[in-house]
Every structure is written in C-alpha cells, then in structure tokens.
N, C-alpha and C positions, 0 to 999 in steps of 0.2 A: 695305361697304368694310372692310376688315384693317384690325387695329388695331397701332400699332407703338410699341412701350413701349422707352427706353432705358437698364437698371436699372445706375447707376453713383452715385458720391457725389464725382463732379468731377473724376476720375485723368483722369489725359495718354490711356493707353489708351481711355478712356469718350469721350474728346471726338473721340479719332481716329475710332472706330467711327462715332460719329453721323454726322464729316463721310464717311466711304467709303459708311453707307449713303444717306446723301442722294445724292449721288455715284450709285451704281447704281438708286436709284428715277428718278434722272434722264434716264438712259444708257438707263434702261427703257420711257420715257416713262410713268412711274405719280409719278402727283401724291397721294402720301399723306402725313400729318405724322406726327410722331416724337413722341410724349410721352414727357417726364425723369420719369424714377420716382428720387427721392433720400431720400424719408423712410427710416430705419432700419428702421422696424416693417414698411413696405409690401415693404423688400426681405427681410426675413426672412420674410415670409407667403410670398413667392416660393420659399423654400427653394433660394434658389441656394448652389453651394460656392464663388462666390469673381465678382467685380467684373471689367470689363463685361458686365451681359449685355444679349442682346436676348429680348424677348417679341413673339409674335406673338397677335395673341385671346387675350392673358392666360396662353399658354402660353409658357415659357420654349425657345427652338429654341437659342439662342447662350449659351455663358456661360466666361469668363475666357482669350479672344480678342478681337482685332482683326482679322478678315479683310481683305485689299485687296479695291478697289471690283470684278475684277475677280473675285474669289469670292462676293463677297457679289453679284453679277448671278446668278450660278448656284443661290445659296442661295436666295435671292427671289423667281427666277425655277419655282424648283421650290415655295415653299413658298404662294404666291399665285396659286398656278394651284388648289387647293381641290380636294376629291377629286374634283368632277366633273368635272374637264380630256376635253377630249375629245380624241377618236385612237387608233390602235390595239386598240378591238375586232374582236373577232373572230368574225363571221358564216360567212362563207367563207376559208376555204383554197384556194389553187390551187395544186397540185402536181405539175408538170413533170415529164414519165418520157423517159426513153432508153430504158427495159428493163434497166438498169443494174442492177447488185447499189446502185452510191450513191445509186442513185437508187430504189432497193428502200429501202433505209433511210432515204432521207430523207422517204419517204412513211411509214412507220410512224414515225415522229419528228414528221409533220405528223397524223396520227391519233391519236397518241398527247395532242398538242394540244389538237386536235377537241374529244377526251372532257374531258378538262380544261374548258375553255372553252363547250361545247355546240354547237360550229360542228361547220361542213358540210365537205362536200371537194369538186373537184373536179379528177379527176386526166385532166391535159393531156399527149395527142402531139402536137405539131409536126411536121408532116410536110413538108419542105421542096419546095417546086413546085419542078415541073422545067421548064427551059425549051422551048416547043415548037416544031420546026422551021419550020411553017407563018409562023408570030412570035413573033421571040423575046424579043417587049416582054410576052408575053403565058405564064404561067406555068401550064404543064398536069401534075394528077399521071397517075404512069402507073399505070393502074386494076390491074396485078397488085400493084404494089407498096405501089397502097393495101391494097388485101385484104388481103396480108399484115400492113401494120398494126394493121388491126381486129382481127388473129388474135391477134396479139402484144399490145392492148390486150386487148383481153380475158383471155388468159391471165395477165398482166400484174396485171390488178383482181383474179383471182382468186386468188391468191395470199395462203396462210396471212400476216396481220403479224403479228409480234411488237410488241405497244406496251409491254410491262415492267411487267405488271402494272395498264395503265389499263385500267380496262373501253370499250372501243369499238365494243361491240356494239349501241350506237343511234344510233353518228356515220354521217348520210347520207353516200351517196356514190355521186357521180354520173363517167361518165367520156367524154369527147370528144376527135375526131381533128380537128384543124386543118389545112389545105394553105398551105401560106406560106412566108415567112423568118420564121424561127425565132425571131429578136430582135425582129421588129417584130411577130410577134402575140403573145409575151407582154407587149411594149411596152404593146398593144391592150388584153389581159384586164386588165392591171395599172389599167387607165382607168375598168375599168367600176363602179358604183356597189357591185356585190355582190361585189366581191374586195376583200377588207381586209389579206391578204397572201398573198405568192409564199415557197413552200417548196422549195429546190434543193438537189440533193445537189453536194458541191464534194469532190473528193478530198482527203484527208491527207499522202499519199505527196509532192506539191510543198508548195514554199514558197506561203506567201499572196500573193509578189507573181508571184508564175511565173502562178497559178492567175489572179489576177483581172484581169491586164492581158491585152487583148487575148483574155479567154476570153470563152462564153455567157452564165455568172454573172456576170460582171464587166462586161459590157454591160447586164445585165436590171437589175441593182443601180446601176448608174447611170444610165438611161433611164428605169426602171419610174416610176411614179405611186403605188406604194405602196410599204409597207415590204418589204424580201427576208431571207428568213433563209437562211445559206448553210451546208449541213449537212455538218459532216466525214464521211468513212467510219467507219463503227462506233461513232458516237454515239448515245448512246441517252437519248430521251427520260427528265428524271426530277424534274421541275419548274424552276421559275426559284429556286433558296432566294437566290443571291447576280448582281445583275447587275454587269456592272464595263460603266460610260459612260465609253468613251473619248475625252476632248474635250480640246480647244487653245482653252478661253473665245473661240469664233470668237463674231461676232456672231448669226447666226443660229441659235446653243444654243437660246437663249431662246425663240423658236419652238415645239424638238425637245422639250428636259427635260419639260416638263412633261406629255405625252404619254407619255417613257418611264417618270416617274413612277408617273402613271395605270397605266402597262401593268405597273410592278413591285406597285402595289398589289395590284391585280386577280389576281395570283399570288402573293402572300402574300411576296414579295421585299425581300431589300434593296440598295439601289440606291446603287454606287460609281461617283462622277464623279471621274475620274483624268486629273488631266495629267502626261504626263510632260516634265521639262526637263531636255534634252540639258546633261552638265556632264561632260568631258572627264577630270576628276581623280576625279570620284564617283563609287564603286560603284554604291550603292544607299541613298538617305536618304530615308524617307518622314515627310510631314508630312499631319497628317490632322486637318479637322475633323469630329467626330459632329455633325449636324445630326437633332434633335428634331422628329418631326412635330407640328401643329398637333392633329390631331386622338386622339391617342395621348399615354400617360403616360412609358411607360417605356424601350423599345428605341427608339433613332436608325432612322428611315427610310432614310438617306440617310448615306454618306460622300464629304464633299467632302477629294478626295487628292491633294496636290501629290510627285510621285518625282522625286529628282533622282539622274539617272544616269550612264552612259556611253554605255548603244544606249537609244534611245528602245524599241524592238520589244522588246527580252530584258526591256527595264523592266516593259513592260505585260504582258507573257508569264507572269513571274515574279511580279507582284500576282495575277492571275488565277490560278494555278494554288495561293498560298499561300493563298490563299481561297474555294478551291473554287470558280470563279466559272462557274455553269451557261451562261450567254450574255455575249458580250460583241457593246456595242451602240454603233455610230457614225453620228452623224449627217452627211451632207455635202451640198453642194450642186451641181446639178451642171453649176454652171460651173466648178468647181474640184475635183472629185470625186479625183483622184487626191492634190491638195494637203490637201483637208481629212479624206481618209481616212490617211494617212502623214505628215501634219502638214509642213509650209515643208522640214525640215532633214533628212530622210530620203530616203536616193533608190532608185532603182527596181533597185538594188544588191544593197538589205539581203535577207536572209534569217529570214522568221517562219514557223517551222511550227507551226500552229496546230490546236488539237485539239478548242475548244470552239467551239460555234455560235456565226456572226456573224450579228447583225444591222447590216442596213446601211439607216437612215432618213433622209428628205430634208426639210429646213427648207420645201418648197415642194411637198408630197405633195397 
C-alpha cells in the first residue's frame, strides 16, 4: 500500500491540499491515509523549495501547490498505478493497407514501432465481400478480384520501408487477405487476444474532424477493442520523447492514465495531461503542474496542464507543437466517443489540422 505524507507546518494552503487529496482518494475509491509531516528537521531532510508538499513512498511528487480534487484524481491516478500498470504492450501490430502511399507510411511508422518495442506485424487487406445474386444475404468475393489482391498484397509486403533509421530487420511479419466489411473485421482482429494495437494511416490534407467522422478510422477508433494509432501522411517514425494526453478530467481518465503512463515509460517519454478550457477573452494562459515520479529523483514524469484559451483545438495544437509532442493520446468512451474526443463545447464545425500521430484509447478496451 503507498504511502502518503503531507509535508506542511499548518498554512491555509497545507490544510487545503490535504482536504482536495482526501477528496480524490475518495472519488477514487482508494481508502489510503495521509500522514502530517511538521517537524522542521524532517521537512528539511525532504529538501523541499517551499510548503505544501506531498510525498509519495517518501518521495516528494508535489511541492508549493494546492491542486483541485479534480487534478489531484489525475495526479494519483497516474502516480498509484506503480510501474507495473498494465495495458498497452506491444506484442502484435496489425496494420491495415489500401495499397496507399498513407497507408505505405503508416506501416513503416508501425515497423518502425516493431523494432523499438520487439513486436510482430501483421499487415491486413480487407477485402470487402460482394453481394451474390443467388443471395444477397449472402456475401461472395469475386475470385479475379481476389487474385488481384493477393497480387497487390504481396507486392505491397514487398516493398523497400523506410523506418528512419530503426533497425527492422528481425521485426516478424506476417501478411493476410480478409473477405468482409471492412469495419467489422478490423472490429473482429481488434478483439483477438494477439492484437495489442491497430496502426492506420489517416490523411494530413483534411481537417481531423472531416477525416474521423463518418470515415474508416473514425469507425475502427471508435468500435475497435484495442487502442488505434492514426498516422498522418508523411510522419515518420522517431520515438515517443514528449506525449501530450488530451483529457477533459472525465471520469473514466482514471481507468486510461495509468496505462498511457506505463506506455510513456516503456518509451522513455514524458507524459503531458492537458486540459484545455474554452475562455472567450484568453489567448493563451498555461498553468502547469511538474509532477515527480515515485520511482525516479530528478526530471518530472509527467505534466499535469491546465490552457485557458479561445479555440480549444488551436490550444492543444499549439502545446503540441511548442513542445515537440511526438504523439498525442485520447481516451474516450464509446458511448460518447465523439463528446469525449472534441470535449462537450466544440462542435463538428471546428477545424484541426493535425500533423502528429493520434492515438485514440478506450476506458473499456
């Protein structure tokens, strides 16, 4: 069980913390207590720069804030999940072709992966059944036009990738034609025990909401059973250094975080949870807590980021790109999937051209 230390010597600030983190251990359903740390000597052993802090295992994570309960869910939530959180590894890859040049790239973006990680590929056609006169409940392909697929798969796997330098010359890879609709057999692969995530290529040239409403991605990323990474044209693989977690403190965060924690450790990342809040007079005002991992002395794991803006999308647009952010990652659910991707107060209006890899994960994968 964590241990939770409150290092203050009785400020108004110290006594607020304590009640907002009760507050979110509660809202978390985690029944843990809070030891007062007030002697002088013990708080200078801490080497803290200044009053409240919190420790976690004796390490300092919080210090000379009071986050609301609704950050400090996020902060707890990330820092009590312990490195071994589980979710998002990466065994298999499944990699969806058209024969596309984006979808050329999003498979050397998904090999490029691979190597990194040690996983497998397994790169998927879809081959839409046709329906057959005889019955047309009953969906037959028509065997030239398979042929020609396997022709095109094939050339397709053979094809020189560029991964940018990763070595990918022991990433397996395996390659298969499916007969079906399109949406419900990656539906299907996304179910099975040995796909840990679906890699699509998503064009640059549209906005993000042109692309994901009512598109292929945009159905697989909401229906799939695992996570989707949805690959711009001309992106190229070149690690996770910075991920930006786009979140609205929905309830089911808490679920997600700690999974894309996991996933930013395992890539040597660090991991920005960003809300943005729509404020009609504000440019651009960011508030930002460093949160301190447990396990680590010196560099913040984790930045928890409040933007208060005028467009929610040009907000996150603009942290992302001021901070290099190699992936940006959203969790959503999907009864609400287009609400908790675009957040309550954006509508199907706005315009986000987007140029770095989304990922999009579900509280219920």
């Amino acid at each position: 069980m964590a241990r939770l230390e409150l290092l203050d010597v009785g400020s108004s600030k110290g006594k607020a913390l304590k009640a907002n983190v009760e507050q979110a251990l509660r809202e978390l359903g985690l029944d843990l207590p809070i030891a007062e740390v007030k002697d002088i000597g013990q708080l200078l052993a801490y080497g803290i720069s200044g009053i409240p802090a919190l420790a976690v295992d004796g390490r300092v994570v919080l210090q000379q804030s009071a986050p609301s309960t609704r950050e400090l869910k996020v902060v707890l939530s990330m820092l009590l999940s312990g490195p071994q959180a589980s979710g998002l590894h990466l065994s298999t890859i499944v990699a969806p072709t058209d024969f596309s040049e984006t979808a050329s790239n999003a498979l050397a973006y998904a090999k490029s992966m691979a190597a990194v990680q040690g996983a497998g590929l397994n790169i998927v056609h879809v081959h839409p059944a046709q329906v057959g006169a005889a019955n047309p409940f009953v969906m037959q392909p028509i065997e030239d036009e398979l042929y020609i697929k396997e022709q095109e798969l094939e050339s397709f796997f053979g094809r020189p990738i560029h991964t940018n330098g990763f070595d990918s010359s022991q990433v397996p890879m395996r390659k298969e034609i499916i007969v079906g609709p399109v949406i419900e057999e990656l539906r299907r692969l996304s179910k099975l025990p040995d796909t840990d995530m679906i890699v699509m290529g998503a064009t640059g040239k549209s906005s993000l909401l042109n692309r994901l409403f009512g598109s292929v991605s945009s159905e697989v990323a909401r229906l799939s059973s695992c996570p989707v990474l949805l690959v711009p044209e001309g992106a190229r693989f070149r690690g996770f250094r910075n991920i930006v977690f786009a979140g609205n403190f929905e309830p089911h965060e808490h679920i997600v975080l700690p999974r894309a924690l996991e996933f930013a450790r395992r890539f040597g990342s660090m991991l920005h949870y960003v809300h943005i809040s729509a404020h009609p007079d504000e440019t651009y005002r960011v508030h930002k807590i460093p949160l301190y991992p447990v396990d680590a002395e010196k560099q913040p794991a984790a930045d928890i980021v409040t933007i208060e803006c005028s467009d929610i999308l040009e907000g996150l647009n603009r942290y992302a790109s001021e901070h290099r952010a190699d992936l940006i990652a959203m969790s959503t659910t999907r009864r609400s999937f287009t609400e908790s991707l675009f957040h309550r107060s954006v509508t199907r209006q706005a315009v986000f051209q987007i140029h770095t890899p989304l990922l999009i994960m579900h509280s219920d994968d």
